[in-house]
C-alpha positions in Angstrom: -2.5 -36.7 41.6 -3.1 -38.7 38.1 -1.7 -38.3 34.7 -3.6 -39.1 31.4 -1.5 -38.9 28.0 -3.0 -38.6 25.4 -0.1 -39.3 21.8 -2.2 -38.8 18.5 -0.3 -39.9 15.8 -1.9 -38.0 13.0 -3.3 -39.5 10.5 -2.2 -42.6 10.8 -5.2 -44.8 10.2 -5.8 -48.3 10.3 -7.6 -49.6 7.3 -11.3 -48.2 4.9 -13.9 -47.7 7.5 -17.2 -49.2 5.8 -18.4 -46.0 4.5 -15.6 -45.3 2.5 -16.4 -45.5 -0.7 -18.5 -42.2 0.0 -15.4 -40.3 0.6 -13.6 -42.1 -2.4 -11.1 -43.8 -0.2 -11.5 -47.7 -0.9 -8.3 -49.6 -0.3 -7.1 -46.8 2.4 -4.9 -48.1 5.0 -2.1 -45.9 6.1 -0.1 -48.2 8.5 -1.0 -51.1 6.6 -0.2 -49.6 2.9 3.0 -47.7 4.3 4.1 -50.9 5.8 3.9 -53.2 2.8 5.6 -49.9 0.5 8.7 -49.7 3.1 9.2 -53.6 3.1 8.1 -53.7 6.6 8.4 -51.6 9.6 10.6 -51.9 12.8 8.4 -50.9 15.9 9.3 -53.3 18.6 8.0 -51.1 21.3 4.0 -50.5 19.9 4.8 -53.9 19.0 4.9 -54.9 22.8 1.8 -53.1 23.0 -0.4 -54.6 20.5 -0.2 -52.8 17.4 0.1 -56.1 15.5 -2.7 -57.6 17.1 -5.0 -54.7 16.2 -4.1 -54.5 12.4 -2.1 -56.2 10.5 1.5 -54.5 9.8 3.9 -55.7 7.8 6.9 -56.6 10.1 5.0 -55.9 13.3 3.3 -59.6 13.6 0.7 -60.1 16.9 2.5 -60.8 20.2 1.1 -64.0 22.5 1.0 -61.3 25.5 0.4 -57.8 25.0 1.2 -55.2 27.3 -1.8 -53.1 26.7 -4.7 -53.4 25.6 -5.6 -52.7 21.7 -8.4 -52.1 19.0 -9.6 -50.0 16.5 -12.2 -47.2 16.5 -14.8 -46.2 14.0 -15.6 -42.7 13.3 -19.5 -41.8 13.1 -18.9 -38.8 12.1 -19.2 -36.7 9.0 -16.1 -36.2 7.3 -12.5 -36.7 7.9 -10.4 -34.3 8.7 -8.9 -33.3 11.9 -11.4 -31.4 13.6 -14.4 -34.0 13.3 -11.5 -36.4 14.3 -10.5 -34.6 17.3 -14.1 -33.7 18.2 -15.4 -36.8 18.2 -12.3 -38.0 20.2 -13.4 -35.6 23.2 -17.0 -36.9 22.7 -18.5 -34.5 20.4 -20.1 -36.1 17.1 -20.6 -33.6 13.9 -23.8 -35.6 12.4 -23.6 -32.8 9.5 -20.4 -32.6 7.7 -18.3 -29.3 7.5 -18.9 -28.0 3.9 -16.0 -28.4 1.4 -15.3 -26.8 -2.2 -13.4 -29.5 -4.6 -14.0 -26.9 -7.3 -12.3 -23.7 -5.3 -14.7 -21.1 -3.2 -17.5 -19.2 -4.5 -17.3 -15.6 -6.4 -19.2 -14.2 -2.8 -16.9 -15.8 -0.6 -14.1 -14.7 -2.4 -15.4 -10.8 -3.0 -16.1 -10.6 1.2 -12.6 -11.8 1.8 -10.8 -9.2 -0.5 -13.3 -6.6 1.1 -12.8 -7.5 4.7 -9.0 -8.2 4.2 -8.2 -5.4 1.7 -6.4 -8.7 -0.6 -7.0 -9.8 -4.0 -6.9 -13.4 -4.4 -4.8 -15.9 -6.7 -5.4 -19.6 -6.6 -8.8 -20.1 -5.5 -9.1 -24.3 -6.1 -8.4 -27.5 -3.9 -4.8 -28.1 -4.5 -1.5 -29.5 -2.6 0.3 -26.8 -0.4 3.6 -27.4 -1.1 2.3 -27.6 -5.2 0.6 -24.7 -5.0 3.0 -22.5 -3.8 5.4 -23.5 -6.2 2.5 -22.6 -9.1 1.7 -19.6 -7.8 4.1 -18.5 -5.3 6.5 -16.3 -8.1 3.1 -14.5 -8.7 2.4 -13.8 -5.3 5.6 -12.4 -4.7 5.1 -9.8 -7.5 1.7 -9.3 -7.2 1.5 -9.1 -3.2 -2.1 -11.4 -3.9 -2.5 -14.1 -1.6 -2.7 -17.6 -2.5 -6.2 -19.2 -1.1 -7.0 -22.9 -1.8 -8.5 -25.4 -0.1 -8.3 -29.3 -0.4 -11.1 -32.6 0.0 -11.4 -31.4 3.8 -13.0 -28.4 5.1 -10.4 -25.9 4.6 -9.6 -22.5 4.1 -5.8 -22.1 3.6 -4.3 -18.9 3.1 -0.8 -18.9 1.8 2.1 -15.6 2.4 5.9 -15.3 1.8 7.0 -14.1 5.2 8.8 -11.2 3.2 5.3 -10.3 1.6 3.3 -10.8 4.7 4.5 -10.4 7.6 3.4 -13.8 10.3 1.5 -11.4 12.4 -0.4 -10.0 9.6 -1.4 -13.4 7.7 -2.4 -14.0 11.5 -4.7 -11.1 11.7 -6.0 -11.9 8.1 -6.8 -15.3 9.2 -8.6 -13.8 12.5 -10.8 -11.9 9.9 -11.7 -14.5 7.9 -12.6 -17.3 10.5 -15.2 -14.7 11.9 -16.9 -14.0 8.7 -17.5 -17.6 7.7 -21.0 -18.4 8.8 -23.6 -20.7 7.6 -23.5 -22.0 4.8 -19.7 -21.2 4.4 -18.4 -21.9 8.0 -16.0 -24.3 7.1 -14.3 -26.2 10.1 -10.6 -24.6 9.2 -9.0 -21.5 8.4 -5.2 -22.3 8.0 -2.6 -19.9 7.9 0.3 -21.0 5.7 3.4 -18.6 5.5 6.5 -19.7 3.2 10.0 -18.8 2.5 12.9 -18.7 0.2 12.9 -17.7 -3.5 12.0 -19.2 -7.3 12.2 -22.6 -7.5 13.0 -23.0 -4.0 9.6 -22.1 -2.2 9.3 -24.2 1.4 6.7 -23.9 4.1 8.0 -22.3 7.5 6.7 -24.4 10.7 4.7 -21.3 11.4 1.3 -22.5 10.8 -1.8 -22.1 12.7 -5.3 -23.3 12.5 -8.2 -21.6 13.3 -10.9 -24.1 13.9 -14.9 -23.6 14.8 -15.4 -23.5 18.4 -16.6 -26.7 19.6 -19.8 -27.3 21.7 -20.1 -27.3 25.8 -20.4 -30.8 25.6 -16.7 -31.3 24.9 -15.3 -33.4 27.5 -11.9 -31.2 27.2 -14.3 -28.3 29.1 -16.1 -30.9 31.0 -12.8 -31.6 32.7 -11.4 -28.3 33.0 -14.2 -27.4 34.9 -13.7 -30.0 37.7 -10.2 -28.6 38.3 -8.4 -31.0 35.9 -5.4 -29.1 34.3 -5.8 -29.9 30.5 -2.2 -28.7 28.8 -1.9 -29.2 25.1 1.1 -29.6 23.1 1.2 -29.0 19.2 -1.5 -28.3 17.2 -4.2 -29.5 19.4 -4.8 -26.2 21.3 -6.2 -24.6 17.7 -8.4 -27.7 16.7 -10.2 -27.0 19.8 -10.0 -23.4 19.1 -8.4 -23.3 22.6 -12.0 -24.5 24.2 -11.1 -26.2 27.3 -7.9 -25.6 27.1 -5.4 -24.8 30.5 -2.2 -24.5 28.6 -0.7 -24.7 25.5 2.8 -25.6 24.9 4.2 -25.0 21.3 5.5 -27.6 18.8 6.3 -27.5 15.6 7.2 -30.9 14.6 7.0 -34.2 16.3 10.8 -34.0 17.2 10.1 -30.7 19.5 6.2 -32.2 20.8 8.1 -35.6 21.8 11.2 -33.6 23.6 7.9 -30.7 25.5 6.3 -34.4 26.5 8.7 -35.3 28.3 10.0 -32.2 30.0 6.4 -31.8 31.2 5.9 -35.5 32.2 8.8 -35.3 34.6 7.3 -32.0 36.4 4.8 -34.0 38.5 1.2 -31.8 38.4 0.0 -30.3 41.9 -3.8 -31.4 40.2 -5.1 -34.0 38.2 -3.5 -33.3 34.4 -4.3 -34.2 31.2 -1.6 -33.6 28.4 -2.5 -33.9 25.0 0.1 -33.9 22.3 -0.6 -34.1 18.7 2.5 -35.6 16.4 1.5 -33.5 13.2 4.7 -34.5 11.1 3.0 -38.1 10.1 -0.1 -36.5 7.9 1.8 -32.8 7.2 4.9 -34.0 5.7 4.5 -37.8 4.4 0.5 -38.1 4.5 -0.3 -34.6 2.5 3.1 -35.2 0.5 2.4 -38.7 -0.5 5.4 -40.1 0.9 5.3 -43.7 2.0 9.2 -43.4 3.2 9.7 -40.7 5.2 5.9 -41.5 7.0 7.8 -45.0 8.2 11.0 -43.5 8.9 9.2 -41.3 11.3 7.0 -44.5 12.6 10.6 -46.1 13.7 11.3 -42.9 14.8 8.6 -42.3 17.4 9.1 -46.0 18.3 12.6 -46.0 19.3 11.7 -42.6 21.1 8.6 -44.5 22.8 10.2 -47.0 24.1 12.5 -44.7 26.8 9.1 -42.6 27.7 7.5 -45.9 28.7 10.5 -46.2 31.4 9.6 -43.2 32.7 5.2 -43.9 33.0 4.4 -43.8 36.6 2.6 -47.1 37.4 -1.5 -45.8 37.7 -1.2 -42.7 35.1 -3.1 -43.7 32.1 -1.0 -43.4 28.3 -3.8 -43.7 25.4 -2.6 -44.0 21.6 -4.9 -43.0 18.9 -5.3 -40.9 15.9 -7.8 -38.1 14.3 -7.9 -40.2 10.8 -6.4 -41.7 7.4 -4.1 -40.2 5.3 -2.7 -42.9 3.5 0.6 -42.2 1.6 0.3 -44.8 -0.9 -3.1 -43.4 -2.5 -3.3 -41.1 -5.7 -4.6 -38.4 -3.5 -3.0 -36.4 -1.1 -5.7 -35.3 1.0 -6.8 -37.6 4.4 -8.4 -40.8 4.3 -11.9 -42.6 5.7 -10.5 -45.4 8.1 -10.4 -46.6 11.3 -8.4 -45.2 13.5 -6.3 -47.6 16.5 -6.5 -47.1 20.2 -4.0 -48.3 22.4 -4.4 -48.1 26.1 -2.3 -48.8 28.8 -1.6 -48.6 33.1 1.5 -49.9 33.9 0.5 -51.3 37.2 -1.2 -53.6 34.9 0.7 -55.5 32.5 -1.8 -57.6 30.7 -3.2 -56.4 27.8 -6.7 -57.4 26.2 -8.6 -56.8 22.9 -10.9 -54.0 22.9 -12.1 -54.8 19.7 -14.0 -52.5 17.3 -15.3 -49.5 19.1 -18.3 -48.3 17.3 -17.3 -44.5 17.8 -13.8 -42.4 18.7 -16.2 -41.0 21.4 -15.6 -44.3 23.8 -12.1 -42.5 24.2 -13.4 -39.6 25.4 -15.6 -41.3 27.6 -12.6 -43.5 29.0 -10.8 -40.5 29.6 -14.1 -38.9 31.6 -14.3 -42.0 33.7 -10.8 -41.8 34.7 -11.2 -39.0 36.4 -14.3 -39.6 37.8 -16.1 -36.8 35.7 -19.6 -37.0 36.1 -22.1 -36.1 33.6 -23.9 -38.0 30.2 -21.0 -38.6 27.6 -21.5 -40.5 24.6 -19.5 -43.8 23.8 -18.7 -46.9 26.0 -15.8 -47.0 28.3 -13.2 -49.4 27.9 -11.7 -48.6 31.6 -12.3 -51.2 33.3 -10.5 -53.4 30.4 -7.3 -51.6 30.7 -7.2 -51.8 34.5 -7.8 -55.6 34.1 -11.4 -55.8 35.9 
């Protein structure tokens, strides 16, 4: 039985993809930017692997021999936020961007809420969660409104003190309000976002949860799960799917806890073919979304260092892929994700010798490498790049 892991680092892109001046994010480049910011970054490990020879990184220069194989990845389509990202990953391209509200919702989507919900509403604008809740979060505690914003992506976030509204609650309010977003309002998010603590002291709990549009049959996560592959999630990936084609999900809440499930589950050798997912959310959540260039390469040298004792334990023919769902460069005036290519790393240990995969002209050749792996037949979009990481 084979093993494909799948490590999303999220949001760490790789440099402005052409178009991105569109979405207002020329000079974007969140390893690159976060690298030069730090003074350089120590990641010997994705070092081995390539990262230096796909992008230029400060302190990670190109190695002579690579032990996998590397590039970058363009994204075709609309948007930038997680779920086009993660979509288009598992072969499913959104040629019509999600709609998003820079100036706060519309009076009508706002009235159905408070009528469906039985909440009044405070807020209402694209803002910073953490900022947000320090504005308004005093209010809400009086008032027992709920804070609603939204940001540059296709979001709507709903923000509770735990003491105001209880988890399960903001949960079923969330439920509500991801069903009666339709056309032209069915935005590709609904995020619950409980906090805690008093005045002055307001901090998200690690109790979020995304509701995300189901994707199409097409997704290559259902493809797979319908030939008897076991497809286990870990993180937040599970939700961006809106648990389509999903076997399992495994909870994690920060990328400390999804590195620590990854390897507990990689040491239970499958009784089937498995592909395990795991998305390390802490990259774009707390340094990306926060602007904060430090703690973003802190947490780079800290998923290195871990890295480097899970490759000891990769069985020689299961197949580790690296990527990422988009920008979000902590170095930029905004705090909302960025327009850039994303990398790819791919590796089987049986063979040591990596090669450039150069620019892939769409995150769907992943899915497609993942499809051909394990032997999934069917019309996928995207090129394979297989063969080039098994050395043929």
């Amino acid at each position: 039985m084979s093993d494909c892991i799948i490590i999303i680092l999220d949001g760490i892109g790789v440099g402005e993809l052409p178009d991105a001046d569109e979405y207002g994010d020329i000079g974007s480049d969140t390893l690159g930017n976060t690298a030069k910011v730090h003074g350089g970054l120590n990641l010997p490990n994705l070092q081995k692997l390539g990262l230096g020879n796909l992008h230029k990184v400060e302190g990670v220069p190109p190695v002579d021999s690579p032990i996998a194989s590397y590039g970058k990845m363009n994204e075709l389509s609309k948007g930038k936020d997680s779920t086009t990202g993660h979509w288009e990953l598992m072969g499913v391209v959104t040629d019509v961007a999600f709609p998003t509200y820079p100036d706060g919702f519309p009076e009508d989507v706002i009235s159905k809420f408070t009528e469906l919900t039985g909440y009044e509403v405070i807020g209402n604008k694209a803002a910073s969660g953490t900022e947000i809740i320090d504005e308004l979060g005093e209010e809400h505690v009086q008032s027992g409104k709920l804070i609603v914003y939204t940001s540059a992506d296709s979001v709507f976030q709903i923000a509770a003190h735990t003491d105001i509204v209880p988890l399960e609650e903001l949960y079923r309010i969330c439920d509500i309000t991801r069903e009666f977003l339709q056309p032209p309002h069915k935005m590709s998010r609904v995020i619950a976002r409980p906090f805690a603590g008093s005045k002055g002291n307001f901090a998200r709990t690690p109790d979020r949860k995304d509701y995300s549009v189901v994707p199409p049959e097409s997704l290559i996560l259902k493809q797979l799960e319908n030939a008897g592959v076991e497809v286990v999630a870990i993180g937040k990936i599970s939700d961006l799917y809106a648990g389509f084609g999903i076997s399992r999900k495994l909870v994690s809440k920060s990328n400390a806890q999804g590195m620590s499930v990854l390897e507990e589950l990689y040491a239970q050798k499958a009784e089937t073919d498995r592909l395990i997912l795991l998305n390390l959310v802490d990259f774009d959540m707390l340094w990306g979304h926060r602007n904060d260039p430090q703690g973003m390469a802190k947490d780079l040298e800290t998923f290195d260092k871990w890295f480097g004792s899970y490759l000891q334990a990769l069985r020689s023919d299961d197949l580790l892929l690296l990527t990422a769902d988009h920008g979000n460069d902590p170095t930029s005036a905004s705090s909302d994700h960025s327009r850039e290519y994303v990398p790819v790393i791919g590796m089987i240990k049986s063979n040591p010798d990596g090669t450039d995969l150069g620019v892939r002209n769409s995150f769907a050749d992943f899915g497609k490498t993942v499809a051909e792996y394990f032997n999934i037949p069917g019309e996928f979009p995207g090129i394979s790049f297989l063969d080039q990481i098994r050395g043929k």
